[in-house]
N, C-alpha and C positions, 0 to 999 in steps of 0.2 A: 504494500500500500504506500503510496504519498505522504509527504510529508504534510500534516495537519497541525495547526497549534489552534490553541482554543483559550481568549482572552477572555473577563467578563469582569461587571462590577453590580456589588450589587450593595445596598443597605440593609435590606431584611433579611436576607438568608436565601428565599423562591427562586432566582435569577441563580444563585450558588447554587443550589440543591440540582435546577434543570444543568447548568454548565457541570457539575460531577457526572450524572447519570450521562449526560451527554459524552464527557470524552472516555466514562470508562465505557462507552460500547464499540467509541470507536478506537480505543487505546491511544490517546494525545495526551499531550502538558494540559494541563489547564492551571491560568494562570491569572489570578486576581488584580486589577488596578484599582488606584484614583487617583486621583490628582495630584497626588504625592511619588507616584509611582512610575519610571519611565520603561515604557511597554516597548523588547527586543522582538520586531515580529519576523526577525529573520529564516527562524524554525519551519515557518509557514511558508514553503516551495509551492504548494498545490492548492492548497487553504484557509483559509484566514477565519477562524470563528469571532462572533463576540458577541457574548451576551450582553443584557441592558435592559434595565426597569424603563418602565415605562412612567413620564413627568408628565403631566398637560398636553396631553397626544404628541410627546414629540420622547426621544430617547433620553434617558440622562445623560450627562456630561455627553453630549451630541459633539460639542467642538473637538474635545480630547478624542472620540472616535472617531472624528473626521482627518486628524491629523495621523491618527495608529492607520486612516486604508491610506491616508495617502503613502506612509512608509511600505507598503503589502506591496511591493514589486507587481508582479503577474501573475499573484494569490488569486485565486478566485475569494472574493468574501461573502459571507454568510452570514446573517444575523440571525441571532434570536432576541425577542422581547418578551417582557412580559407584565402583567399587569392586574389590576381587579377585575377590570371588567371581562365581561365571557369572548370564547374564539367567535368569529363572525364574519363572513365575508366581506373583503374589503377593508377591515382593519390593520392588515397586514402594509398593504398597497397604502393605504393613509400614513401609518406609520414613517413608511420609506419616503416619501413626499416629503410631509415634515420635519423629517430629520437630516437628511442629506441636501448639501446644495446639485450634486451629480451624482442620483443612485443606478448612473446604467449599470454601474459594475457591481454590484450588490441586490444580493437577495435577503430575502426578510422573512421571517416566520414568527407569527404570534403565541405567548402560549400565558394561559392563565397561571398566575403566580399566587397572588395572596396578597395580604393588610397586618402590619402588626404597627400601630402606632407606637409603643415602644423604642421602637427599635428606628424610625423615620428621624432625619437631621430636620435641623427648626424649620428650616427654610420652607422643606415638603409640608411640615406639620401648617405649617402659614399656609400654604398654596391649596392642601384640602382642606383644612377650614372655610377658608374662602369660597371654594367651590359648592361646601355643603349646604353654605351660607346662601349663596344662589339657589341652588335645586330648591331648597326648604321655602325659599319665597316667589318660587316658579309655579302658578298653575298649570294644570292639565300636562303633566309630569309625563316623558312616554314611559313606555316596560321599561327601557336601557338604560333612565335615566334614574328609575324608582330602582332596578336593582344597583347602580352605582352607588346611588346615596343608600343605600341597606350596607350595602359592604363595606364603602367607607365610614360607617360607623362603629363596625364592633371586630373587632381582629377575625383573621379566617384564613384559612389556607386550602388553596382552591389546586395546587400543582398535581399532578398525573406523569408517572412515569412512561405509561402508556404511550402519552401525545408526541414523544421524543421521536417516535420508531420514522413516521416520514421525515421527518430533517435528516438522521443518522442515515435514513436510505438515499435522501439526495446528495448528500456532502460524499457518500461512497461512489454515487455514479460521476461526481464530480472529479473526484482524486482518477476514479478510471475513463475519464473522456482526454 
């Protein structure tokens, strides 16, 4: 097989737990950032993973993973995200829009993570406040919007090791194309 590295950051654990399960199926590094941290993605000949909570429809530290593809040589990259809200089509493809200034070269998979306020930096804990704060004083609320404000209220862990198996099957057809 190809060479794979497999980057991710996460705050709560969800985005860790998928990036574990992820590189032991495909036997890679997996290798934790933030912003303190400077990411050698030179490992990555064939493939460049990175996981990434998902902030206000857009990825976290988006800049910092805009800088680690632009280091990725001829990596194919791969993202994975994750988040409260459920998988759904089209979130994926939203995702990649707002996060990237050039996503041709980059693929994106979404995958349900989880809520543990505990564990969130202030900054997050401000940004969903704020948002609950909207929802609660929105009428006519849709489903999407009534179970986001559910979730972000009371911690929950929503991850599936199941949901890994198509990513792990395309990252494989990738190292072999």
């Amino acid at each position: 097989m190809g060479r794979i590295q497999l980057i991710y950051h996460s705050e709560t654990g969800f985005t860790e737990r998928y990036a574990r399960w992820i590189a032991n199926e495909l036997n890679c590094d997996c290798v934790r950032f933030d912003k303190s941290i400077t990411v050698d993605v030179s490992k990555a000949d064939d493939v460049l993973i990175i996981g990434s909570p998902v902030h206000g429809g857009e990825l976290a530290r988006k800049r910092d993973i805009e800088r680690i593809v632009s280091h990725a040589g001829q990596a194919q990259v791969m993202c994975f995200a994750t988040g409260v809200a459920e998988a759904e089509e089209g979130i994926a493809n939203s995702l990649l829009k707002a996060s990237f200034t050039d996503p041709t070269r980059i693929s994106l998979t979404y995958l349900p993570g989880g809520f543990d306020s505990e564990k969130l930096e202030q900054r997050t804990k401000t940004l969903l406040f704020l948002l609950r704060l909207m929802l609660k004083h929105r009428r006519n609320l849709s489903e999407k919007q009534k179970l986001l404000l559910r979730r972000t209220e009371v911690s929950g862990d929503y991850t599936d090791k199941e949901l890994i198996g198509s990513f792990v099957s395309e990252v494989m057809r990738q190292v072999k194309s």
